[in-house]
TORKOL-4160 file (C-alpha; in steps of 0.2 Angstrom, whole numbers, padded with zeros to 4 digits, m for minus):
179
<pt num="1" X="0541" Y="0529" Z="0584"/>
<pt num="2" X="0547" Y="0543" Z="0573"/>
<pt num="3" X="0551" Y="0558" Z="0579"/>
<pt num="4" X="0537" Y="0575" Z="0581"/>
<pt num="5" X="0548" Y="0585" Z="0574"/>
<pt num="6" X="0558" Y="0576" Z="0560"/>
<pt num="7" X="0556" Y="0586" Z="0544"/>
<pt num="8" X="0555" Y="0568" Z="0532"/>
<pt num="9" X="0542" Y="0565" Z="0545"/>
<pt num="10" X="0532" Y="0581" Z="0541"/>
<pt num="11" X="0533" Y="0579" Z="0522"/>
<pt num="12" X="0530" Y="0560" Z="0523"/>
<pt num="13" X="0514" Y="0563" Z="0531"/>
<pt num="14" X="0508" Y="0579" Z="0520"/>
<pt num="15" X="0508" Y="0566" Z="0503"/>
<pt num="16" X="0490" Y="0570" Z="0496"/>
<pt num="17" X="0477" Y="0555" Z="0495"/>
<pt num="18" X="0460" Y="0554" Z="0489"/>
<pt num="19" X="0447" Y="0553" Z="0499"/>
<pt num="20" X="0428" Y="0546" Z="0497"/>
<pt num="21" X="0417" Y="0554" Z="0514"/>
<pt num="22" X="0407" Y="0541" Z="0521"/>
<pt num="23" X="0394" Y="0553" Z="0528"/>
<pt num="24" X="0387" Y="0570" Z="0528"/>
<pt num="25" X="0401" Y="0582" Z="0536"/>
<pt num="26" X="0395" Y="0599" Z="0544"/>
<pt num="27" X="0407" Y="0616" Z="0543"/>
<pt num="28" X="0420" Y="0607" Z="0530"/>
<pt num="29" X="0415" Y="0613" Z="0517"/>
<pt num="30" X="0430" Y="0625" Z="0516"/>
<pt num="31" X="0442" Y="0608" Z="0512"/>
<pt num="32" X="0433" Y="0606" Z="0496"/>
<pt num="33" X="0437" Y="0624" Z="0486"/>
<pt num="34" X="0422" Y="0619" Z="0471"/>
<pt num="35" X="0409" Y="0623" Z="0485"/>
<pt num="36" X="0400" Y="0637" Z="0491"/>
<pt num="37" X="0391" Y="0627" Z="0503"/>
<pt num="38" X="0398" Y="0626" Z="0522"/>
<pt num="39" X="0394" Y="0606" Z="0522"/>
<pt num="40" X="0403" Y="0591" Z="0514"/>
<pt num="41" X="0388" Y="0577" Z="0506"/>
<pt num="42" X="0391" Y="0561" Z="0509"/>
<pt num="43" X="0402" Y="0554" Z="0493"/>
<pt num="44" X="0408" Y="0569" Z="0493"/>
<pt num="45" X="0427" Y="0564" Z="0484"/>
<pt num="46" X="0443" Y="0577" Z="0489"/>
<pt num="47" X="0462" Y="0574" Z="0490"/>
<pt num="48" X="0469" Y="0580" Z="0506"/>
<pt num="49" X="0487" Y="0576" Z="0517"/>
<pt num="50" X="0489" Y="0561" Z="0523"/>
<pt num="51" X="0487" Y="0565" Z="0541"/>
<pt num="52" X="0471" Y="0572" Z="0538"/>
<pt num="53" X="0465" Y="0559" Z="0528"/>
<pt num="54" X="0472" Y="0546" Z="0541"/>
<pt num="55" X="0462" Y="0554" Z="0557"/>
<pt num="56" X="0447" Y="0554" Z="0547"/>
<pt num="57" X="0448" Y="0537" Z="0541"/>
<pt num="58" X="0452" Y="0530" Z="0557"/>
<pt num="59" X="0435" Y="0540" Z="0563"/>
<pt num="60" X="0426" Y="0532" Z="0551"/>
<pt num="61" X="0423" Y="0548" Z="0541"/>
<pt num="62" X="0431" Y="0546" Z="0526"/>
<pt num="63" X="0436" Y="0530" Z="0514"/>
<pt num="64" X="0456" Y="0532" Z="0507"/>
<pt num="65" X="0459" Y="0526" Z="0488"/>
<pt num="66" X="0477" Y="0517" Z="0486"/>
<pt num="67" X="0484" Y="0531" Z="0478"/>
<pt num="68" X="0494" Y="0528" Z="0462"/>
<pt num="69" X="0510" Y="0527" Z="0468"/>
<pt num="70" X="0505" Y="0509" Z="0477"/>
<pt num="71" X="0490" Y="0503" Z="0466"/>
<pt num="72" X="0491" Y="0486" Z="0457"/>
<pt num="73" X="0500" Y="0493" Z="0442"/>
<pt num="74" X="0517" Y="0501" Z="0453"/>
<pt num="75" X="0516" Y="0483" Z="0462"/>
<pt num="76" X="0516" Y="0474" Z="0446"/>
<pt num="77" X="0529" Y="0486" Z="0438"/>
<pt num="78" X="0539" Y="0482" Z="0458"/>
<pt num="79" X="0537" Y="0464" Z="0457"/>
<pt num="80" X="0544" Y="0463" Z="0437"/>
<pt num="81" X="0561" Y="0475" Z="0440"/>
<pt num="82" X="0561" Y="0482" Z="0455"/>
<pt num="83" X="0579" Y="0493" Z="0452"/>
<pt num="84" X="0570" Y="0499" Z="0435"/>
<pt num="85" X="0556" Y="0509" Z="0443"/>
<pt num="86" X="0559" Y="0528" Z="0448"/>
<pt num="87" X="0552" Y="0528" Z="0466"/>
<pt num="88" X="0554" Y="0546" Z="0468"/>
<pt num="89" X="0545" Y="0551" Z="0454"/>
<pt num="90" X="0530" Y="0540" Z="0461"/>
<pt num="91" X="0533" Y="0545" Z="0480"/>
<pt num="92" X="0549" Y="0554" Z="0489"/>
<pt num="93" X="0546" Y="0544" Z="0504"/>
<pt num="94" X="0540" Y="0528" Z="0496"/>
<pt num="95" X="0542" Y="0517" Z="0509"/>
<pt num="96" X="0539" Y="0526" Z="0525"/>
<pt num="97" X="0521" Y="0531" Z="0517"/>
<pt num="98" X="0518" Y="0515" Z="0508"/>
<pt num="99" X="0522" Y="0508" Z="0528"/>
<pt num="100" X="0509" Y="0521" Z="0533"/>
<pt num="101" X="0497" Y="0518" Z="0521"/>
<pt num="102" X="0497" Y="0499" Z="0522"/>
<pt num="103" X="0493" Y="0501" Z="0542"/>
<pt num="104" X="0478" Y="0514" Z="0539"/>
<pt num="105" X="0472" Y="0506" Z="0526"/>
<pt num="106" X="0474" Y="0486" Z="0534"/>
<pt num="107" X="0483" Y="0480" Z="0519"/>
<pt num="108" X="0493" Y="0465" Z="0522"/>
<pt num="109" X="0500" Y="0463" Z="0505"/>
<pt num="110" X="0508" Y="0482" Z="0505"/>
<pt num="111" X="0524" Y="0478" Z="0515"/>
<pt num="112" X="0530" Y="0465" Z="0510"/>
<pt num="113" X="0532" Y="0473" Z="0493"/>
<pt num="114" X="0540" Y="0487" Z="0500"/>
<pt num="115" X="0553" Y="0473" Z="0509"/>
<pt num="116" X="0554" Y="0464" Z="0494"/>
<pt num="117" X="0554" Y="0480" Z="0484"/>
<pt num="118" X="0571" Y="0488" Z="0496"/>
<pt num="119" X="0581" Y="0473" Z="0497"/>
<pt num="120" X="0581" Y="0471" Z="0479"/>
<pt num="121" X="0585" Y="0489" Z="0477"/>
<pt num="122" X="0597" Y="0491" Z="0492"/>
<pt num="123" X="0609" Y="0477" Z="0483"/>
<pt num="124" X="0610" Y="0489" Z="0466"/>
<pt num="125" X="0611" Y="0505" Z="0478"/>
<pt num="126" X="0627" Y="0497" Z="0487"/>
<pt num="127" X="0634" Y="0490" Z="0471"/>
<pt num="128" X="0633" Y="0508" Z="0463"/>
<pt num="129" X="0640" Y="0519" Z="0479"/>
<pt num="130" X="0656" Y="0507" Z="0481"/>
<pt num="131" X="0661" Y="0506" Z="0463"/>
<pt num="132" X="0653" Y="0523" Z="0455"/>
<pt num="133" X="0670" Y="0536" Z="0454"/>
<pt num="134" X="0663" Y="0547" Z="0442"/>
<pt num="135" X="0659" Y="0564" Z="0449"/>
<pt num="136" X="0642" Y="0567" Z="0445"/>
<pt num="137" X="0630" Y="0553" Z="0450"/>
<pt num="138" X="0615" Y="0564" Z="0450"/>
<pt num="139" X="0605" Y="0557" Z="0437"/>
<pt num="140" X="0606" Y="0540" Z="0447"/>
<pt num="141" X="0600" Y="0547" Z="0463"/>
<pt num="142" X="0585" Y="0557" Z="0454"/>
<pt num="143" X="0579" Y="0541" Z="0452"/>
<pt num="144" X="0579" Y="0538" Z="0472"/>
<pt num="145" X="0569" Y="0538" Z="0488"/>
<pt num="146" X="0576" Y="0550" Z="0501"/>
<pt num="147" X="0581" Y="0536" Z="0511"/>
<pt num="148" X="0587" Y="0528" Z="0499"/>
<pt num="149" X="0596" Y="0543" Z="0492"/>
<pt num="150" X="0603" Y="0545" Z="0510"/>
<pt num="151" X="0608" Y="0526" Z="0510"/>
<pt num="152" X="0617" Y="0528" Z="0494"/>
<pt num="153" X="0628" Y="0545" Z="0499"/>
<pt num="154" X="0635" Y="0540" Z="0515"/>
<pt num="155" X="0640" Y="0524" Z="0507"/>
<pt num="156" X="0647" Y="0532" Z="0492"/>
<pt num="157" X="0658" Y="0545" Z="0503"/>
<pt num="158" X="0663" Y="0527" Z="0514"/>
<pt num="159" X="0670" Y="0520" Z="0497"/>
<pt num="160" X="0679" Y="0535" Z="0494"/>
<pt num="161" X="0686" Y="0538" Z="0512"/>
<pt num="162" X="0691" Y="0519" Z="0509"/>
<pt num="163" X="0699" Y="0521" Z="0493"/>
<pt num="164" X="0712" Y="0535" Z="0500"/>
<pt num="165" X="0717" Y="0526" Z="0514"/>
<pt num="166" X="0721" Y="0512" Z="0505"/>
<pt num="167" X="0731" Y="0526" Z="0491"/>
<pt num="168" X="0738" Y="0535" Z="0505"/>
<pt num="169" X="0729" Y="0550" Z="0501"/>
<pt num="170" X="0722" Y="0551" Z="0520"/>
<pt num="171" X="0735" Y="0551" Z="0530"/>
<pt num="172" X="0723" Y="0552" Z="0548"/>
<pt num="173" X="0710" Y="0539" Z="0549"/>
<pt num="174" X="0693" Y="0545" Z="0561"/>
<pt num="175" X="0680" Y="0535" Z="0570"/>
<pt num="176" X="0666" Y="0533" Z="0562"/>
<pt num="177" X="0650" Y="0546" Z="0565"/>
<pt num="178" X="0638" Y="0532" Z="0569"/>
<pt num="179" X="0648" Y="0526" Z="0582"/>
């Protein structure tokens, strides 16, 4: 279970979907900013966070769209080069949503892409942080999820750590944070 108060939590969950309302909704109107009137109709379509969306639908209220970053043409572009795709442009928290998503919406498919889709990209990631020595990576990371941005700097300061112990650069060696 994640955490109440974890800001990638917060941000993960505020993602905008589109949503199709499945009934007539009395006093939301003020979610839909085109309308004077106090009611939503029924097929009445708005984009709204995530965890709105999500209570709704699991209400039965509302039907949620696959949004773009996981409709059929990011799986296909996924399944083709998975290392060549910028998930961060298509979604900073691309997996724990896509995780999310695939749960709300009861799509079976979903996450196993996304495994597929990590370990593929988690092999580049590792291959970059341990032999990348240039000092500015930040057009690589761009291109990165937050956890997978996360994943590649800790690795990437291990390598270094790793490289001045073995030149005699660190002359102190400390215990690792994790432990």
């Amino acid at each position: 279970m994640q955490d109440y108060y974890d800001i990638d939590t917060i941000l993960c969950s505020n993602e905008t979907v589109k949503v199709t309302f499945l009934c007539n909704c009395f006093e939301l109107g003020f979610l839909d900013p085109s309308t004077q009137s106090k009611h939503l109709r029924k097929s009445t379509k708005l984009e709204l966070p995530f965890w709105l969306a999500e209570e709704l639908c699991k209400q039965g209220i509302v039907e949620i769209e696959i949004p773009k970053s996981h409709n059929k043409s990011t799986r296909d572009s996924l399944e083709a080069d998975p290392v060549a795709v910028s998930l961060r442009q298509k979604c900073p928290y691309y997996y724990d949503f896509g995780l999310k998503l695939a749960e709300t919406m009861k799509d079976g498919e979903l996450p196993g892409i996304l495994s597929k889709t990590f370990k593929a990209r988690y092999r580049d990631i590792l291959d970059k942080a341990f032999n990348w020595r240039e000092k500015d990576y930040s057009l690589y990371t761009s291109r990165l999820t937050v956890n997978e941005r996360k994943l590649f700097e800790v690795t990437f300061n291990l390598a270094v750590d790793l490289d001045n112990w073995k030149k005699n650069r660190s002359q102190k060696l400390s215990s690792s944070t994790i432990l």
